[in-house]
N, C-alpha and C positions, 0 to 999 in steps of 0.2 A: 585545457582548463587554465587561465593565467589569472583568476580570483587565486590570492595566495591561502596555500591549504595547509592545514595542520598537517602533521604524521599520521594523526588517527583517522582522517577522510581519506588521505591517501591509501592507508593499509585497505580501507573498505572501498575503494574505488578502485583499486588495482586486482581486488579480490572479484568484483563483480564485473569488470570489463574482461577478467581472464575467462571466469566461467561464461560469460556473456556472447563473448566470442564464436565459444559450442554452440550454444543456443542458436546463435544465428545462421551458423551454419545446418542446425538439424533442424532447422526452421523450413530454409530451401527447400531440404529436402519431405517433407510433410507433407506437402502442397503434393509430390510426386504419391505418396503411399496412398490418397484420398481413396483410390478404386476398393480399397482393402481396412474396414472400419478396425479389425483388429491389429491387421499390420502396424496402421498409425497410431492407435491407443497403444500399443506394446513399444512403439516407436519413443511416444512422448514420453511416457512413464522411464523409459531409460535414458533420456536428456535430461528429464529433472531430477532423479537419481546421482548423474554424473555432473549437473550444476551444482546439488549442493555438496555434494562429495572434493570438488576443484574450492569448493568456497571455503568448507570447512580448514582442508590442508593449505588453503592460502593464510585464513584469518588465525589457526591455530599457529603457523608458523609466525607468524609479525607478534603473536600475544597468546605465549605458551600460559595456560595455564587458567586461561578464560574459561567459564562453563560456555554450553553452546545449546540454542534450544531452537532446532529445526524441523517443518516440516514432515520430512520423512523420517528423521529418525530422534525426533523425540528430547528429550533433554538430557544431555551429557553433562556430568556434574564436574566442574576446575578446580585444581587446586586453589582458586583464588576466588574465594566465595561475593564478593564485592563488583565483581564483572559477568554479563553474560549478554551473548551476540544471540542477534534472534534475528532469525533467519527462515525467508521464503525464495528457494529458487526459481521458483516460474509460479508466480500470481497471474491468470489468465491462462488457465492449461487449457480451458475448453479452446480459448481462440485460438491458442498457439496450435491446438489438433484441426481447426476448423482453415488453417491456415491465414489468419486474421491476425496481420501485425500491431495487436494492441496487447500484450504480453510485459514483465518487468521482473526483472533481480528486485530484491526487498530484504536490505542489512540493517539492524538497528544495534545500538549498544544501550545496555541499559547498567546504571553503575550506581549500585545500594537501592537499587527498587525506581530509579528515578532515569530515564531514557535522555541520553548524553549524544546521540551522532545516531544518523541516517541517512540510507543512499536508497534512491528506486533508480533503476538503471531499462530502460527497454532498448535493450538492442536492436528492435528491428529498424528505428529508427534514430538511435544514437543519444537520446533525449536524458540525460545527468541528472536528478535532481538530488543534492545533497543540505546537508542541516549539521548546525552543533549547536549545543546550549550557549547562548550568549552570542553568539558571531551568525544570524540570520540564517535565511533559506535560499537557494539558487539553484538556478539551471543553468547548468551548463560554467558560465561565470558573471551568468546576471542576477540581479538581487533579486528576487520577489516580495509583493505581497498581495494579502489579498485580497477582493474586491471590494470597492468603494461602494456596490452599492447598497440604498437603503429599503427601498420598494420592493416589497415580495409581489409585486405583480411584475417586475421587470426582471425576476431572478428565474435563475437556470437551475435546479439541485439536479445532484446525482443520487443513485441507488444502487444496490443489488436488489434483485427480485427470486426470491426464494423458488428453489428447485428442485425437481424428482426426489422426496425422501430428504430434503431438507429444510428448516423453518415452519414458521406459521402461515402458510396465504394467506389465510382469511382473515387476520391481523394484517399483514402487507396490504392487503387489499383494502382496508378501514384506512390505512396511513397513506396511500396513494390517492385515494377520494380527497381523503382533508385538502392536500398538497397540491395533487394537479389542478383543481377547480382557481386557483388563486394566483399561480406562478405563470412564468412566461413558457415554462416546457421543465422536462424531468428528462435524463438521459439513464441509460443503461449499458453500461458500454463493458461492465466484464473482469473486469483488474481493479479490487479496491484500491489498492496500492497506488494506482496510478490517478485512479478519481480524488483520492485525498489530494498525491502531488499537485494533480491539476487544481482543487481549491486552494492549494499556498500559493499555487501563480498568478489565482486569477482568471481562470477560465471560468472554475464553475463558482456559484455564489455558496452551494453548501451542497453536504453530502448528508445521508445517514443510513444506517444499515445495523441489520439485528445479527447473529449467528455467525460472528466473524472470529478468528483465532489472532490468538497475539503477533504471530507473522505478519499479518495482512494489514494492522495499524500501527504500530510502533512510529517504525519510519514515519510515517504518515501526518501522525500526532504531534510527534515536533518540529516537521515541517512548517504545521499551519498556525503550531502556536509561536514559532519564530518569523512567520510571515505575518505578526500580528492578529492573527483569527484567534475564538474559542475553539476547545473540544472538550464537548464531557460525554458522557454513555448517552441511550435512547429517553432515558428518565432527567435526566439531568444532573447524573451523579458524578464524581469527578475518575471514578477508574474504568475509564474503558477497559482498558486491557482485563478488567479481573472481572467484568459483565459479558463480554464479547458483545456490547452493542455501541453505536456510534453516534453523534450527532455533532455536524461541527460548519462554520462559517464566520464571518466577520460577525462582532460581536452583536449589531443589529438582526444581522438574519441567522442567527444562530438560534438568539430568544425565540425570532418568530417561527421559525422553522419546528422548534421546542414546543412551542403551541400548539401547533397538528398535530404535535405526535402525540400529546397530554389528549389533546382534541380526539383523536381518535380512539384511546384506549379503553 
């Protein structure tokens, strides 16, 4: 990384390339356990246990006294009520069991209610994306933003598509009609985390997604509002994080995008 970096992206890059590391390594080995459905789920479940576990003693170390509000275990309360890391150690567990390198660390800081810094890190391919308030979004050490375009018939979104025991189909399914008859394609690829990163880049033109947890957008959300894009909920309210739903892109396809989803409900 030779973008010059604060202390505070470094604490959370060095935190997530440590645990990241593991990751990659009990990644390899995944692909081997495949024969043995239980093996591998028993497998994954103790990588992500042991990311956020290396993330926590990293990030608590650099910033004693942070609360911490992680995946697996829930919200740990800091002496310093005015900070707190939020934390997904492996966004994409299905693929990372499926042995599918589309997988990501996911560190946010959020400071008086208001998200300050974020890193999505996928180790299997090395891919940075980090954020702070006021100082942009990048990969790696290039700047992002995101896409120019204006045409929802030439846009790409992303999604999640609700699963076994979770969400509404039959609402996903009303909001994928609106959406796909008008756009160029919809992608599903697995890792919110990584689908928002990729709309601050520039890949996708916009994302949205219902039933999600504060891990999974933090990062995410100030990535793409420092890459210039909108984000507000599924309705178009401004806290995602306090709806768990999503809806975000450059400020043209963000509107329209907002329209299907009004359209469909």
């Amino acid at each position: 990384m030779t973008t010059p970096t604060s202390a505070l992206i470094k604490v959370m890059v060095d935190a997530a390339r440590k645990a990241g590391r593991a990751l990659a390594r009990d990644f390899g080995e995944v692909a081997e356990l495949q024969v043995s459905k239980k093996g591998a789920a028993d497998y994954v479940t103790a990588a992500d246990l042991k990311a956020e576990q290396t993330i926590f003693e990293e990030l608590t170390k650099a910033r004693p006294g942070y609360g911490f509000l992680g995946e697996e275990r829930g919200m740990i309360e800091g002496t310093d009520k005015t900070h707190t890391w939020i934390v997904d150690p492996l966004d994409g567990t299905t693929n990372f069991l499926h042995a599918m390198p589309h997988f990501a660390i996911n560190i946010a800081l959020q400071r008086e209610g208001q998200i300050v810094a974020g890193v999505t890190y996928n180790p299997a391919t090395a891919d940075l994306f980090w954020s702070e308030r006021g100082r942009g979004t990048f990969m790696n050490d290039r700047r992002l933003r995101v896409a120019a375009r204006t045409r929802i018939e030439e846009a790409v979104f992303a999604t999640g598509i609700p699963f076994m025991g979770h969400g509404q189909h039959g609402r996903f399914l009303k909001e994928l009609h609106q959406i796909t008859q008008r756009v160029s394609g919809v992608r599903r690829f697995g890792a919110a985390a990584l689908d928002l990163a990729w709309v601050a880049a520039g890949r996708f033109d916009g994302f949205w997604e219902r039933d999600l947890k504060p891990w999974d957008m933090a990062a995410g959300i100030l990535m793409i509002t420092e890459a210039g894009g909108v984000v507000s909920d599924a309705e178009g309210g401004t806290d995602p994080l306090a709806t768990g739903t999503i809806c975000a892109g450059n400020a043209i396809m963000h509107g329209l995008l907002l329209d299907r989803l009004k359209a469909a409900a």
